[in-house]
N, C-alpha and C positions, 0 to 999 in steps of 0.2 A: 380632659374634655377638649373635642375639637370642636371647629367651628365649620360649615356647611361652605366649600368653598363654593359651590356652585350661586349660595344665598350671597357669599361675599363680593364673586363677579355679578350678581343683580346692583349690588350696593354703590362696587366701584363705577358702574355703566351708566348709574343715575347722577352719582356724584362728580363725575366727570365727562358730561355728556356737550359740554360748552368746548371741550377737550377735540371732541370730534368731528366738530366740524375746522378747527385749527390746523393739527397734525394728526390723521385718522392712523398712521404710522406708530406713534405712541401712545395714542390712545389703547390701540391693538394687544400693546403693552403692557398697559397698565390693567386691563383687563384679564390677560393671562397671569399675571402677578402671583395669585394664591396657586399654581399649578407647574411653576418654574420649579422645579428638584435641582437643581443645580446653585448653592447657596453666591459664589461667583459670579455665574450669570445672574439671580435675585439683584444682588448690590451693584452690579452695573445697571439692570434697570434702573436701579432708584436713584443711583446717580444718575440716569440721563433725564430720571421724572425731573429733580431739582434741580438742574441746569437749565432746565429749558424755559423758556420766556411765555410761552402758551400756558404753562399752566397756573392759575391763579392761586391767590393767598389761603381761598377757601379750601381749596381744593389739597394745597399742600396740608392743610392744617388736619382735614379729615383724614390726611394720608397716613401724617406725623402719629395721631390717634392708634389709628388699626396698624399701625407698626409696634404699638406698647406691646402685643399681644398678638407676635407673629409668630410665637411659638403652637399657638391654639390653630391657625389656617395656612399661614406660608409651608408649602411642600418641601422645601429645601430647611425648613426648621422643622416639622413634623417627620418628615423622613429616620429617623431616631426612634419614635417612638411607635408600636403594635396598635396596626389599627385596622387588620384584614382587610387591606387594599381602602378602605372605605374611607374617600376623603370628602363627598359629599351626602346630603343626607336625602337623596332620590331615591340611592340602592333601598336603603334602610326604610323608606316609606313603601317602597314596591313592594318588598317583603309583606310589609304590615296588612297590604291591600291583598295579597293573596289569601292572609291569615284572615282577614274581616270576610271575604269571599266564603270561607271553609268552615268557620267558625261562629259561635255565637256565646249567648250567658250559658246555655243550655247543655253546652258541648261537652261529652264525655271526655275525661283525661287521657283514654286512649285514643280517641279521634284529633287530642291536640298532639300527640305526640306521633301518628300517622301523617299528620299536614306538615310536622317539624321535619319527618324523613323525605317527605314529597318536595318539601323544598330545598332541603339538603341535597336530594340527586335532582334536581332543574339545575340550582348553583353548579354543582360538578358537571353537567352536561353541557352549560356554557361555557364554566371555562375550558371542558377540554378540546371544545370548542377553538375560543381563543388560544389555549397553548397550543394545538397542531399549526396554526399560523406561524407560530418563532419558532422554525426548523432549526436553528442552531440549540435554543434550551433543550427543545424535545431530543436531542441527540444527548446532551446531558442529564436528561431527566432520571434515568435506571439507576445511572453512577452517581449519584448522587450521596454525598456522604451521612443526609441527614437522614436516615432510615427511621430512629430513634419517634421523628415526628409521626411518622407512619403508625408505629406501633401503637404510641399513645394517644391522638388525633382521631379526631373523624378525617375520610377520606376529602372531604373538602376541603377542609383545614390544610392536610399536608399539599393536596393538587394548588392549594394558593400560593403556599410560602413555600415549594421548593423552587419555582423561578426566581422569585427575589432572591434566594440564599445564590441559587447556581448566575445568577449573574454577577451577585458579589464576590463571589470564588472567582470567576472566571475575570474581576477587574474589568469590566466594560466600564469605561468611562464615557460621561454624557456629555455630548453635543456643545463645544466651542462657538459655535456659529459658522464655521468655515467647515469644516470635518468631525465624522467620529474617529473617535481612537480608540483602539482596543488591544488589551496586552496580550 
């Protein structure tokens, strides 16, 4: 089970809101916190959270807390584990609001299984949306070795995770702070 990062930056924003007016710098920080992929960069923020003299005892303590349990919302700890993109839980209410839209007690099981396909190609039409944007995946998209997914998969399914695969093929490494690199 994850946890809503989007619910957890409401959390960290309130809990550290004495923060901001301090160092609006590391507050910015601490904020992004659940959405660093980068486990590296994650543990340098957090060493620069507990070094710093701005932020208070409460504040560490809440922090010390949602660190037991950063498996469940840190992206650079989630990243491991299948979650069709979905790290907070807005996508997953949008959905539900289109289905409340379409649907009711009343609703034929073919009528819920026609709003499953409608929303299945919206999904695929934004991402391919988004993937035409990263001209270098869409150049790898055809060669891609994971066909396998295709066959078995709804067309969503595979249009999600063959980016994530071809950039893990392809060894793009994330953002140092100075530069990307890429092999």
């Amino acid at each position: 089970m994850l946890l809503c990062g989007w619910r957890l930056q409401k959390n960290l924003a309130a809990k550290f809101k004495s923060l901001s007016h301090k160092d609006h710098a590391l507050y910015s920080k601490v904020l992004n916190l659940p959405f660093v992929t980068c486990s590296q960069k994650f543990d340098a923020i957090l060493q620069e959270i507990r070094q710093s003299e701005d932020v208070t005892e409460n504040e560490e303590d809440y922090l010390k807390e949602k660190l037991k349990e950063k498996q469940k919302w840190a992206k650079s700890a989630t990243k491991s584990q299948f979650s069709g993109g979905v790290c907070v839980t807005s996508r997953i209410e949008g959905l539900h609001g289109v289905l409340k839209r379409h649907l009711n007690a009343t609703s034929s099981l073919n009528k819920l299984f026609n709003c499953f396909r409608q929303l299945e190609k919206m999904q695929i039409k934004k991402f391919e949306e988004e993937f035409k944007r990263h001209s270098r995946q869409a150049e790898n998209f055809d060669a891609n070795p994971l066909k396998e997914i295709k066959q078995k998969y709804s067309e969503y399914i595979y249009k999600k995770i063959c980016p994530k695969f071809s950039k893990s093929l392809n060894y793009i490494l994330e953002p140092n702070g100075r530069s990307t690199v890429s092999w």
